[in-house]
N, C-alpha and C positions, 0 to 999 in steps of 0.2 A: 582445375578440378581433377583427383585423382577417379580411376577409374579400376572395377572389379574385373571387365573385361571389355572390350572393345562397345560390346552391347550393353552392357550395364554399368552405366555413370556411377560413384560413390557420388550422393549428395548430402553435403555434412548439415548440422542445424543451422549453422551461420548462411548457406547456400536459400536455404528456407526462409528463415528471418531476413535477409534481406532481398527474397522474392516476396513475400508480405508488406515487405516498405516499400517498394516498388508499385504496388498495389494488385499483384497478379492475386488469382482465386483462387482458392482450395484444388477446385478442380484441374486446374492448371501445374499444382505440384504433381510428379508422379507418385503410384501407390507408396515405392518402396520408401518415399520419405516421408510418407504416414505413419506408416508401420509403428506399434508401441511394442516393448516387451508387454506378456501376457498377467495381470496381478490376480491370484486366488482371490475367490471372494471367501471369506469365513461364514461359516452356515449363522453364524448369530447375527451377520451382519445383515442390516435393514435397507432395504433402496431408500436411493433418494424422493423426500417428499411422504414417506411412509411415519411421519409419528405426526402424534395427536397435535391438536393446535398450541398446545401450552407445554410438551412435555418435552424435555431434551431427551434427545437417546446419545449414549456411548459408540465412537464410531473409532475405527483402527485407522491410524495412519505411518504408512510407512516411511523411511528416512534412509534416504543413501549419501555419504558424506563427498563432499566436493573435494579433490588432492590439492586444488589451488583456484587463486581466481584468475592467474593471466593463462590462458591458455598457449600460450606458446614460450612461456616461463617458468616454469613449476617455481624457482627459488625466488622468484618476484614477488615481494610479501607488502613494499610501502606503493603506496597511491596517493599521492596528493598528502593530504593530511593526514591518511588513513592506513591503519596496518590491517591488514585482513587477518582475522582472526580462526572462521572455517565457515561452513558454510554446507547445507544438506537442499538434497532434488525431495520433494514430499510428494506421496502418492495413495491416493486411497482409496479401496474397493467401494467405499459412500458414493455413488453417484454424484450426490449433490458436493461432493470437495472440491473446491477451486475457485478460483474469480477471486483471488483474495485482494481487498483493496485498501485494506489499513489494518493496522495490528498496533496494539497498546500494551506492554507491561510493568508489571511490580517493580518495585525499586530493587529488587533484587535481580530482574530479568529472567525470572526463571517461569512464572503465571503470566499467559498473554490474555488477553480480548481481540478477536478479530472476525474483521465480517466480509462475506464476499456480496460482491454488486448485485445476487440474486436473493437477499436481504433474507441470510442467514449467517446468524450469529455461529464461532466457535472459540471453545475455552480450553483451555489444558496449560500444558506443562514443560517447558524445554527441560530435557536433563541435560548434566552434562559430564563428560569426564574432563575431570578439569577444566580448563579455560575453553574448553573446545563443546559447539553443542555434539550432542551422539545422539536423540530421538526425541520424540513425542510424547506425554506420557497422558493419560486420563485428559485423550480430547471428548469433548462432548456437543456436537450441533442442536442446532432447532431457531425452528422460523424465528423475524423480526415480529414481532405483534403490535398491532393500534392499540387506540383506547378503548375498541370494543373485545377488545381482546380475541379479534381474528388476525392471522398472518396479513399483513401488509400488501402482498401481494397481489390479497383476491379483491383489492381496489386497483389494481396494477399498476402499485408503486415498488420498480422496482432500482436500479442503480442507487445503491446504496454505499455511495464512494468513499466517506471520507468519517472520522469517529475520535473522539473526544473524551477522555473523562476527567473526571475530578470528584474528588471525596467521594466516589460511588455514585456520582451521574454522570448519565451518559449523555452524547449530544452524536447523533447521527445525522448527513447530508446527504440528500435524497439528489441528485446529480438533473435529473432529467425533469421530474415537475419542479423542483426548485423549492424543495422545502427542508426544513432539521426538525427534527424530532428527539425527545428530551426523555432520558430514559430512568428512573431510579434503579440503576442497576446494581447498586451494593446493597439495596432491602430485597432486589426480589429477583435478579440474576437473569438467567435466559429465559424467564417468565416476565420478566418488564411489560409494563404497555408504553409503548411511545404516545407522548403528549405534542400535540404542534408548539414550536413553540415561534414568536410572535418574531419576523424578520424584516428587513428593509423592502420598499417596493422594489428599489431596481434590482436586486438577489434574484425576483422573477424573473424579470427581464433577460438575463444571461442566455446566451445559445441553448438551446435544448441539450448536445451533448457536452458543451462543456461548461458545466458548471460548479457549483462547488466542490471541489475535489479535496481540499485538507482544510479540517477544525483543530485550534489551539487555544484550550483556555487557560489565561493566562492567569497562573498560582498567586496566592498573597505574598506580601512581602515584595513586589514590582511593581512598577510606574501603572501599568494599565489591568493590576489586578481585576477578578470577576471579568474581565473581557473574554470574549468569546469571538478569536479572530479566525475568520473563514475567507480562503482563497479559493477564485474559480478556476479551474485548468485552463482556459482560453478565452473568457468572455474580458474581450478589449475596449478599455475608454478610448477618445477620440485620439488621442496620440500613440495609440498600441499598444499602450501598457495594459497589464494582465489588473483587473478589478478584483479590489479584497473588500470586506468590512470587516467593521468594529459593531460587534453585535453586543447591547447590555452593557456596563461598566460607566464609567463618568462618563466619555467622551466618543460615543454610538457616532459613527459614519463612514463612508465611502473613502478608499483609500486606491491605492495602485501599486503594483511592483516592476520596476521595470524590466522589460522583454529584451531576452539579449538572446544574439544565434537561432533563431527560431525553438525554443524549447520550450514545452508546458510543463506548469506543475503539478504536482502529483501525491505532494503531502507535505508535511512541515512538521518539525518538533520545537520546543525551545529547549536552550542550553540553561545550565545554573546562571551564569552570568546574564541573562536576557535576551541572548541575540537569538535570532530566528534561524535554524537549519535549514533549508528547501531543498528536498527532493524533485528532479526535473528530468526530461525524458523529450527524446525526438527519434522522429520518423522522417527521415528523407531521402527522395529520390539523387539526389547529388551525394550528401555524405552518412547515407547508411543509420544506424539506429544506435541511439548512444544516451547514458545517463550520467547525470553529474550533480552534487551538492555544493548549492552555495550558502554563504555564510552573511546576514544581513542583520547590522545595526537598525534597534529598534527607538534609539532616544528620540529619534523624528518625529517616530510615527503618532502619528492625527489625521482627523478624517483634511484630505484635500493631500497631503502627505503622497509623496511618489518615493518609498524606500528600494536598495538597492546592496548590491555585494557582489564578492569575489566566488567563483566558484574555488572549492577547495579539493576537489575530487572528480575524476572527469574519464570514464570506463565506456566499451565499444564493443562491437562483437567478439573481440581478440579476447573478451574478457568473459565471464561467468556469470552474464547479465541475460535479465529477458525484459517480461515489462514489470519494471519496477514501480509499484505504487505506493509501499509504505513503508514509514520511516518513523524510526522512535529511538531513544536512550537511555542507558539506566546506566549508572555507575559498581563496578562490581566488586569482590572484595580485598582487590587489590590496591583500589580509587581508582579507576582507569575508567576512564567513559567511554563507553560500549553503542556503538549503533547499530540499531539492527534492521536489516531489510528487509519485505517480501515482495514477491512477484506476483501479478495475475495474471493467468492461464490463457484468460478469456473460456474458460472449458474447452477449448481448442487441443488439438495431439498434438497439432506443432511445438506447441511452447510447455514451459515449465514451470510445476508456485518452485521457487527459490524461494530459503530464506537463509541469509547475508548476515554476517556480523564482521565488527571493525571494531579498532581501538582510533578513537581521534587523537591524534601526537600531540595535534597545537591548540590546546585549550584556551 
């Protein structure tokens, strides 16, 4: 560990991140590795939790771009399967910015949907200069809402992990009571009311915090079309595998993936071809905190079904990583298939929302 002067250690983010996997406290880091830079609030800007039950407000969010993602590399651009493409630190005077745990966008990749675990929706715009993003454009937040059309919360449902859509609905996974909520979000947008909608018994039964953490429902034109497949972060069948289902579609059931190196999941996309992308992430006292994308053949899958794959992608502290929780694709207008990541915060100073973009090489 380099040092500022005899009494005061230089303590880097990585020094921090893996006192946090370690499981040391807050209290336990010193101030000066709390420390944030300072960000203006804008007099227009609204605290968080300050708009109406139904109304979005417009909030600023700022964007400072990443030089690269291997940190002790600058010219190190391939990963595995993946070219890094760029990548920005996001920050926002909104109180309520952060926790982000899934992000959805256009087929163009430029309009997202993303909602953080304190079950609030946000929408906007990546722009970009050329292939590269450069900022935010018309983000806009506001509460998740029930079907009584109050914020979700003042039932306190909140972990809001994992998000879905197709043709303009939305399918949200409520992480901790164990439930998805079904949004019409292309008629009625960040004024949606979530509807329950109707799941398997044992999706209850999952761990309290680890549960469904990524929704994919699977487009027409594929074997398990109309399906709506939900993985849980960590809730394990009898032989350790990670428990998925097949919610709706012909062939509704209980499925698995299997658990490799201690890792959970954390989100999933599908590719044009079918196969399933996983997002995966660990925390450990032995080998430190590390995120990786595998790549899993779906022709198997059926309830009773234990599917499986190669990791393609496999990044560590050394890298421009925090907690990565969401994971999506678009092809952009080059044809190049574009993945793109975010991070949640936890709202915590230590950590940071990244958001990640890649070209996949091997389609």
């Amino acid at each position: 560990m380099g040092k500022l002067s005899d009494r005061h250690p230089v303590i880097t983010r990585r020094d921090v991140l893996e006192g946090v996997a370690a499981g040391l406290s807050l209290a336990a880091i010193p101030a000066m590795a709390r420390a944030q830079p300072v960000t203006t609030t804008s007099p227009k800007q609204r605290p968080a939790g300050d708009y109406a039950a139904d109304a979005p407000i417009s909030i600023e969010v700022n964007a400072r771009p990443l030089a690269s993602f291997d940190t002790r590399d600058r010219s190190h651009v391939r990963f595995g399967a993946l070219e890094f493409r760029s990548g920005l630190i996001l920050t926002s005077p909104f109180r309520g910015f952060g926790g982000l745990s899934a992000l959805r966008l256009d087929k163009a990749g430029e309009r997202f949907v993303a909602i953080s675990d304190k079950a609030t929706w946000f929408t906007g715009r990546i722009v970009y200069d050329g292939r590269q993003m450069a900022r935010l454009a018309e983000v806009e937040a506001a509460p998740m809402l029930g079907a009584d059309g109050r914020p979700i919360t003042a039932r306190g449902w909140y972990d809001s992990e994992s998000l879905a859509l197709d043709n303009g609905i939305g399918y949200v996974g409520l992480e901790r009571v164990h439930q998805i909520l079904k949004f019409d979000f292309g008629r009625d947008g960040l004024r949606a009311k979530g509807e329950l909608l109707p799941t398997p018994a044992g999706l209850r039964k999952l761990p309290s915090n680890k549960g469904v953490e990524s929704l994919v429902l699977v487009p027409k034109g594929q074997p398990l079309a109309g399906t709506l497949i939900a993985i849980s972060e960590r809730g394990l069948d009898a032989d350790g595998h990670i428990i998925g289902f097949l919610i709706g579609g012909k062939t509704p059931g209980t499925f698995a993936v299997r658990r490799r190196d201690d890792f959970d999941i954390s989100d999933a996309t599908l590719l044009p071809s079918g196969e399933l992308l996983l997002l995966e992430r660990k925390f450990s006292l032995l080998n430190g905190v590390g995120i990786r994308v595998r790549r899993v053949d779906l022709t198997g899958l059926a309830p009773g079904a234990v599917i499986d794959g190669p990791s393609i992608f496999d990044a560590d502290l050394g890298h421009e990583i925090d907690n990565m929780e969401g994971l999506d694709l678009h092809r952009d207008a080059a044809g190049d298939l574009v993945l793109t990541m975010v991070s949640d915060d936890n709202f915590s100073m230590i950590q940071r929302t990244l958001l990640l973009q890649f070209t996949l090489l091997d389609e």
